[in-house]
Each structure stands twice: as structure tokens, then as C-alpha cells.
C-alpha positions, 0 to 999 in steps of 0.5 A: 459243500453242504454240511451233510457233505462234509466228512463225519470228523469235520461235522463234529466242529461246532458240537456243543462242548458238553456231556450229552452233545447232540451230534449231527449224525449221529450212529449210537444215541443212549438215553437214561441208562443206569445200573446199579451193583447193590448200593453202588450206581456204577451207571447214571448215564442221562443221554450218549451220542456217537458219530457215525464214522468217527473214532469216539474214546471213552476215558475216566478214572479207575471205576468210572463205569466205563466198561460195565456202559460197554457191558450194558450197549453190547447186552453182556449186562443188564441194565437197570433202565435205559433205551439206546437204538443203533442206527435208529434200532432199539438194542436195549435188553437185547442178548449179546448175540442180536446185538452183535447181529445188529450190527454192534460188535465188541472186543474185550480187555482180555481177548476171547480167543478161542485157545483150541482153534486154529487162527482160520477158524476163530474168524471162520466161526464169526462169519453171520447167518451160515447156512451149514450150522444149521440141522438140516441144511448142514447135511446137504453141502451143495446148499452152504458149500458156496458161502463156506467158500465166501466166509474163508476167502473173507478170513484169509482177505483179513488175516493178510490185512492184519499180517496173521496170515502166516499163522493161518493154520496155528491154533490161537493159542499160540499167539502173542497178546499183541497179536491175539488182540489183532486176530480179536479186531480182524474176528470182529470185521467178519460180522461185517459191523456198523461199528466196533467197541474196543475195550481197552485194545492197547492193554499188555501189548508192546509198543510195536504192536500198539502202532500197528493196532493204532494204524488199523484202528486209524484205517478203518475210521477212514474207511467209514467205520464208527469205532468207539473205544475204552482207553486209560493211555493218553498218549492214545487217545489224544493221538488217534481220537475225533472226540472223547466223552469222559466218565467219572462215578458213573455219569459223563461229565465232559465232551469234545475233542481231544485238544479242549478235554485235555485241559476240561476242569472237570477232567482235570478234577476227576483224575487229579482231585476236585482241590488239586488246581486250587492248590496248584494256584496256590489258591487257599 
């Protein structure tokens, strides 16, 4: 078996262990992205690269920049300098709506639900290029009625998956916030992506729920989908991930699977403190 032959997790075993690791193949690269908030730099980011097909976790401390990197790829911020392609396609200084047509698709901390609608029409509504929205086509129903018909069979396909189906016809509003970040994953996959980008996706929800998330996240790497993904719990990441890149004031400071980041110095020094195993040896 030839090395491009070889599934996407086992070709990330002879990756370099550092920030900025070449991957071989890989779906997102990031290069010089910065963003700065006054005089702050939340984002110094020299180069970034994502596995095709591999579930990526992206960890640091509290104000890392973690979350305003995702802002910045999935084009809710924009960033100071910069250049990052999807699949060899340049993103950078894209609206968050052409990212997301591209192919790069995101989910939020604080899910975006929209309250007001049923949990059909949350996925109905993120179904891409429908023909009836737009003016003049939308009055002649012969020329959208087919693929209105395919976009709801899709949803319903999906919300069996995700076990929301019995909720089709609740307005989302009345969902749980274990079951609401389902439906956020399931509106998600409607876009048919390339990849997804999960922002902190365990945050509030109960243990049971976090299981059955972490089994649809697990299902659909193996499925071939890339995921990348924000996560502060690392009984999460070190359970589900194929290789994790941490941050700490803005910059990557460390690559590699889960096993070798857990006991990274580096890491270690930006969670616990630059002088915590010195003193923890004992050391003056």
C-alpha cells in the first residue's frame, strides 16, 4: 500500500511534531494570519494545516485566540493579514456566506437556532443554491418543486440520524441545548461541506448528550469528512482526536497527536505556568 493509499489518520504518523507541520494532505492551509483588537495581537498565526479526513482539535488557554482564528477562516472577522485556500481555493477576506458556499461550514459556542422556526425549517432553510428563493423563478413552482422536495427528504434523512426526528414539526425553540447543538451539527451537513468547524460543540450539554455528539462527530470522520474543532474538555479531545494544534496568546505553539501534546512542555507551561514543572521538580 502506497502512502496515498493509506487512511488520512494513519498518514499523520510521521508528522513532524511541530507548530506549523506540513501535513500530507492536507484540506485547509493558513498562512500569516494576524488580527489585532487595539493594542492587543489576539492572532499571530505563521502557517496552519488540516488534514483532510481527520478530526483536528484546536486547545489552548482562556484568550488564546482560538475562537476569534475560527471567526477569521469562516469570514465573521476580518483579519489583519493573512491568506488561507480550502481545498487549493482562496477564503481569505470572503463574506461568511461564500465561505460557507465554498464548502467550509461552522458551528457556534452559542447555538443559532433560529427560535421562531420549526426544526424542519431550520435545515430546510440551509439547503444551497434553492431555486425558489430566488424572484422570478419563485412564482413558477414547477421550475423548484422537485428540489424543495429533495432539500426536505434530505432534512428528514438527517434529523432520523441525529434522533430530532420526532421533533420535526417543534419550533426550535423548544429544544434542549444538548439537542439544539444536534440540530446546529445536522443544519450543518445540509450544505453538503467539505468540512465543519465546531466551536466548543460539548459546552452546556449533559453527559449523555456529549456521548452521543461525540459519536456523530466520530461517525462522520470516518465517514471522510474533515472536522476541525474548539474544545476546553480534555477528556474530549484526547478521546476523539487524530491530532491537535495548541494555541496560547495568539500563536500555535505545539502539533501532534493527542498522546505526545499531552505531555508537550510547552503545553504544559501555557495552562499551568512557564515555572510550574520547575517547581514541581523541585528544581530552584
Amino acid at each position: 500500500m502506497t502512502a496515498e493509499q493509506l487512511p488520512p489518520v494513519s498518514r499523520l504518523a510521521p508528522v513532524a511534531r511541530l507548530p506549523g507541520a506540513v501535513k500530507p494532505d492536507p484540506l485547509l492551509v493558513a498562512e500569516d494570519v494576524t488580527k489585532s483588537f487595539g493594542g492587543l495581537r489576539a492572532v499571530q498565526v505563521a502557517r496552519l494545516e488540516v488534514q483532510r479526513g481527520a478530526i483536528t482539535a484546536l486547545i489552548g488557554p482562556n484568550g488564546a485566540g482560538k475562537t476569534t482564528l475560527f471567526n477569521l477562516l469562516t469570514g465573521f472577522d476580518r483579519p489583519d493579514s493573512g491568506r488561507w485556500w480550502l481545498d487549493g481555493r482562496p477564503l481569505a477576506r470572503l463574506p461568511a456566506y461564500r465561505v460557507a458556499r465554498a464548502g467550509m461550514v461552522r458551528t457556534f459556542q452559542l447555538t443559532k437556532s433560529l427560535t421562531l422556526l420549526t426544526v424542519l425549517e431550520n435545515l430546510e432553510l440551509a439547503g444551497t443554491q434553492q431555486a425558489g428563493e430566488r424572484f422570478f423563478a419563485s412564482m413558477v413552482r414547477p421550475l423548484w418543486r422537485a428540489q424543495e422536495e429533495d432539500i426536505e427528504r434530505r432534512a428528514d434523512e438527517l434529523l432520523a440520524r441525529f434522533s430530532l426526528d420526532r421533533m420535526r414539526d417543534d419550533y426550535a425553540g423548544t429544544l434542549s441545548g444538548g439537542q439544539r447543538k444536534l440540530l446546529e451539527l445536522a443544519r450543518a451537513l445540509m450544505a453538503s461541506p467539505a468540512m465543519i468547524m465546531l466551536d466548543e460543540p460539548m459546552a452546556g450539554i449533559n453527559p449523555a448528550l456529549t456521548q452521543t455528539l461525540l459519536r456523530h462527530i466520530t461517525k462522520l470522520r470516518d465517514e471522510g469528512m474533515t472536522i476541525l474543532f474548539v474544545e476546553h474538555d480534555m477528556d474530549v479531545v484526547m478521546g476523539i482526536s487524530d491530532w491537535v494544534v495548541c494555541m496560547a496568546q495568539g500563536q500555535v505553539i505545539a502539533e501532534g497527536p493527542p498522546a505526545s501534546i499531552g505531555s508537550d512542555r510547552a503545553v504544559i507551561d501555557a495552562y499551568l505556568g512557564a515555572h510550574h514543572g520547575r517547581r514541581a521538580g523541585g528544581e530552584a
